[in-house]
N, C-alpha and C positions, 0 to 999 in steps of 0.2 A: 630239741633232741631229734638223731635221724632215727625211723623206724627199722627192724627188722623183724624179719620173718627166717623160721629155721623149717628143714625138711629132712627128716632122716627117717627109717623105715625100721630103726631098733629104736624101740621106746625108750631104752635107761637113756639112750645118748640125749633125749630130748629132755625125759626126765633131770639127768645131771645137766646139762645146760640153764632147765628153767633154776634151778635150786643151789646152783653153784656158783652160776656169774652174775655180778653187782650191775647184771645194765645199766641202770639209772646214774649210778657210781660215778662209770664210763662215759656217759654222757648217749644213751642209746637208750629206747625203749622196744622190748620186745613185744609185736602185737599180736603174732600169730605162730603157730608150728601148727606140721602137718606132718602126715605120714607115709606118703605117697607122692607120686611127682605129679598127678590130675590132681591129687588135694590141693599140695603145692602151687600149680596155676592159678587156682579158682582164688586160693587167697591170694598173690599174686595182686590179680585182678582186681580184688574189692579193696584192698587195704592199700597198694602202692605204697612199697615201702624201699627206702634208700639203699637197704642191705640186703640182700637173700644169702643164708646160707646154707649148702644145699649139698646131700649128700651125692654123690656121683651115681653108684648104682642102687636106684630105688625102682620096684616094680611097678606097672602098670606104665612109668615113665621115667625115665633116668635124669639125674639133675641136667645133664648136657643137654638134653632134648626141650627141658624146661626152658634154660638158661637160651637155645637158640632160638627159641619161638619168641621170646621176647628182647630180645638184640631186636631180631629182622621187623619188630610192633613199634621199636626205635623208642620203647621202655629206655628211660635213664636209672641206671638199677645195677650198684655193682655186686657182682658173681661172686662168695668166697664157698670154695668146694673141699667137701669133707673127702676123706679118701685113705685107703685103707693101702699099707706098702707094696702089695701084689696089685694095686690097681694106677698104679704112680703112669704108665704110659697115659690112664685118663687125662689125669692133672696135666698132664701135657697138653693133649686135646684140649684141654678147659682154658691153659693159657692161649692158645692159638685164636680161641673165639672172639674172645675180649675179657678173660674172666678177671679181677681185680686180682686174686691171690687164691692157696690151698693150703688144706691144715690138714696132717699124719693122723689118722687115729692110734695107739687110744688122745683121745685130746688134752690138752695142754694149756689151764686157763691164761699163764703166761702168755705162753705162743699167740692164742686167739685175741688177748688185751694187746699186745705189740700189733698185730694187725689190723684191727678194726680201729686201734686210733690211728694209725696211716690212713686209713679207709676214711674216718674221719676230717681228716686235714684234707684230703684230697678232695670230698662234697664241701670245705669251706672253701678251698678254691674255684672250683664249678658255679659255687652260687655268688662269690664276690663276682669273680667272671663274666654269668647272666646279669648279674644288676648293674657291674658296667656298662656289657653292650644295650642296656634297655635302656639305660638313661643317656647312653649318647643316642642311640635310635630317638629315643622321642626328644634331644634336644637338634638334633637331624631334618627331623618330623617339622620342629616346631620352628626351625629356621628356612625351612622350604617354604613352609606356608606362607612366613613373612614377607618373600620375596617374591610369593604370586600374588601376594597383596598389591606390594606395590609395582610388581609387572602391569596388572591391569588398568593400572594408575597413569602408565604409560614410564614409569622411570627407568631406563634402557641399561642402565647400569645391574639392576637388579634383575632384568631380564636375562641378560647374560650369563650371570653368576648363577640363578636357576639353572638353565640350561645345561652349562659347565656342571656344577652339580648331578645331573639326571644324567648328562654322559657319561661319567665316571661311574655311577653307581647301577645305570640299567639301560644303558647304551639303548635309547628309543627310536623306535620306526616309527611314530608320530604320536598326535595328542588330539584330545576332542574334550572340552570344557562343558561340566555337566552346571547348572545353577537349580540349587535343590532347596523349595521354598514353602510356606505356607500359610494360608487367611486363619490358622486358629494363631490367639493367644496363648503362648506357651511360656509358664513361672520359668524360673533358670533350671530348676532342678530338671523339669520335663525335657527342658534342652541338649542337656547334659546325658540323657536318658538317651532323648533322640540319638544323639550322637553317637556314642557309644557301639547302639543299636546299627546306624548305619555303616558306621567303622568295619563289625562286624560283617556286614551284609557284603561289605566288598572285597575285604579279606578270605570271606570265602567265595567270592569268583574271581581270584585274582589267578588260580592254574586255568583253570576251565580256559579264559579269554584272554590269558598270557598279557596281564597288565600290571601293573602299581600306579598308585597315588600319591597324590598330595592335597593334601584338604586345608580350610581358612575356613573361618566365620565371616559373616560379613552380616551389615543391616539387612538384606532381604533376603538372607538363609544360609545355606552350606557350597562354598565354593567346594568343585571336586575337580582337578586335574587328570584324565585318564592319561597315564602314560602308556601307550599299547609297545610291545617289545617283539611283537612275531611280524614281519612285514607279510604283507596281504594285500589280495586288492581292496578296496577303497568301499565297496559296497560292504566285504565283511566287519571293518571299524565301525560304520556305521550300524552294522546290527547288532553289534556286540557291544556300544554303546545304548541300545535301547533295553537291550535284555538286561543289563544291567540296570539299567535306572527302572524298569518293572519292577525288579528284583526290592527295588528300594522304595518303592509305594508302598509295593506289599510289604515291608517291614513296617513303616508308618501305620499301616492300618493294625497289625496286630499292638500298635501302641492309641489307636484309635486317634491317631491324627491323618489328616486329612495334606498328601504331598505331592506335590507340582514338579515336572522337572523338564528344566530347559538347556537344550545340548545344541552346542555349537556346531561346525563343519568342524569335518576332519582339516588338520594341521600337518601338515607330512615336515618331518624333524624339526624344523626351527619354530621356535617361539615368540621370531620378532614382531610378528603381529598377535602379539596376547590380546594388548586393547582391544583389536578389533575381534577377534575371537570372545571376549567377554562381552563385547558388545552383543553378538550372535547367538551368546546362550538366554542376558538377560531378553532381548527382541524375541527368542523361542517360548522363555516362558510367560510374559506376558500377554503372548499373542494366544492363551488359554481361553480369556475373556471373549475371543472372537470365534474362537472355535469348538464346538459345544462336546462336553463328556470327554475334553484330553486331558491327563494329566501328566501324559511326557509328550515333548514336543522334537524334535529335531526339527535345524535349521533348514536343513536339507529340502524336508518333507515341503516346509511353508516357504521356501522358495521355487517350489519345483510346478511342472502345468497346471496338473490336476487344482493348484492350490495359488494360482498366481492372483486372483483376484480377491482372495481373504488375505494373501499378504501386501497387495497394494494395499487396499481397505486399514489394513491391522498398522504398517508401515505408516499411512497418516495418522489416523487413530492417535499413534503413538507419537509422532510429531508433535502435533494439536496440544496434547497431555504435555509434554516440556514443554511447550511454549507459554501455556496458560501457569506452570511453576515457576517458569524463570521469569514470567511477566505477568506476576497475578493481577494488577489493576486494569489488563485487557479483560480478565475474565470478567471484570465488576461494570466494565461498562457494556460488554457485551449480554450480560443479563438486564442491566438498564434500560439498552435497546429494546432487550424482547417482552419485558415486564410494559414498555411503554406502547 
């Protein structure tokens, strides 16, 4: 059932309203009346309801002044405005704002049943509408992801079609690949928390630092795609890629895990070196182990002076580590050796 709320500043009219019409009937339930147009907001505000209908001139605040404060809140909330024949220029006004429709006093429960089931059909359209777009958005979502899966795979077909993809929809000044990781043990449910949670966390910086994403699961934690859309210089990607993965620790820890993040170099528009950019992010966040109390890392940092001899260091480190996995029986005689 959609909610409404009524506002008129003569009692009987609310009174005949509550006592006259079959909300429920209709397919409507009525959760609030007021009597004033400040009363009016305040329920408004607590109750969010799909209908307000709302007398034109009520003191303290007139339905128009109600009706405009939450258009410009970008409330989704259609306007039916009551209005009495000498105030008909209002309803005019009412139409201009955005208002769904208006109804003559004295009222007319015909009249009002003929309206509110348009008013009805019209939030069935809106909400079929929204659950379209969300379920191509997250089949959108979830086709991107696939294909940064297999970008970092190296499969050049799928690189492309990403690309083509992120052109069409957010025409990108470049990218920096976050790899977002962690040593706790986490059941699926916690994952799915996590996630959620980080989705979140980036969603809400995505005006701030003028990006979007693409996100993948993968074995050693959460692929993230920064796609940045304001071109800049090159230092500010790079700090708007850290503040954002702070941003994402700190979400981790109000879930009391414990998260790592490894950011690649900035990529300026093309993505034909993903591979080598995922290379970049997982090399930043492994190189944790080597450098004490990080847990974001940029490429950048651990290739740069200050930091050249913990990334030679970290750079074999990490050599040594593949080579003893892709050639475990050197590892077994090289402890042979040292046992002997």
């Amino acid at each position: 059932m959609y909610k409404i709320i009524v506002a008129d500043d003569n009692l009987l009219t609310i009174q005949a309203l509550q006592a006259t019409v079959p909300w429920e009937e209709w397919g409507f339930q009525l959760v609030g009346c007021a009597e004033n147009g400040i009363d009016a907001l305040s329920q408004l505000s607590l109750y969010h309801p799909d209908i307000a209908i709302l007398d034109i001139n009520m003191p303290g605040m007139t339905g128009l002044e109600v009706a405009k404060q939450l258009l410009e809140s970008k409330e989704r909330i259609l306007f039916i405005f009551l209005t009495a024949y000498d105030e008909f220029s209002y309803a005019q006004t009412a139409l201009q704002i955005g208002a769904f429709d208006y109804l003559l006093k004295p009222l007319d429960n015909e009249a009002l049943k003929e309206i509110l089931l348009r008013a009805g059909e019209k939030l069935d359209r809106e909400r079929q509408t929204a659950d379209m777009r969300s379920k191509l958005r997250s089949e959108y979502e979830n086709w991107a992801g696939h294909l940064l899966l297999d970008g970092i795979n190296g499969v050049n077909r799928s690189v492309t079609e990403l690309e083509d993809m992120l052109q069409q929809e957010w025409r990108p000044a470049g990218y920096e690949l976050m790899l977002i990781s962690t040593t706790d043990f986490l059941p699926q449910e916690r994952v799915e928390q996590l996630t959620d949670q980080i989705r979140q966390c980036l969603s809400c910086q995505e005006t701030s630092y003028q990006f979007k994403y693409v996100h993948a699961r993968i074995k050693e934690g959460f692929l993230i795609l920064l796609v940045f859309q304001k071109i800049q210089i090159m230092r500010d990607y790079d700090l708007a890629s850290l503040k954002i993965a702070n941003r994402i620790v700190d979400t981790g820890r109000t879930l009391d895990t414990d998260l790592f993040v490894g950011i690649s170099d900035f990529s300026e528009r093309s993505l034909d070196a993903l591979p080598k950019v995922y290379e970049e992010a997982v090399f930043s966040a492994e190189s944790r182990f080597f450098l004490e109390n990080k847990t974001v890392i940029h490429y950048k940092s651990i290739t740069s002076k200050s930091f050249r001899n913990e990334y030679t260091l970290s750079r074999k480190m990490q050599d040594m580590s593949l080579c003893f996995i892709r050639n475990p029986g050197i590892l077994r005689t090289c402890w042979r050796n040292l046992s002997n």
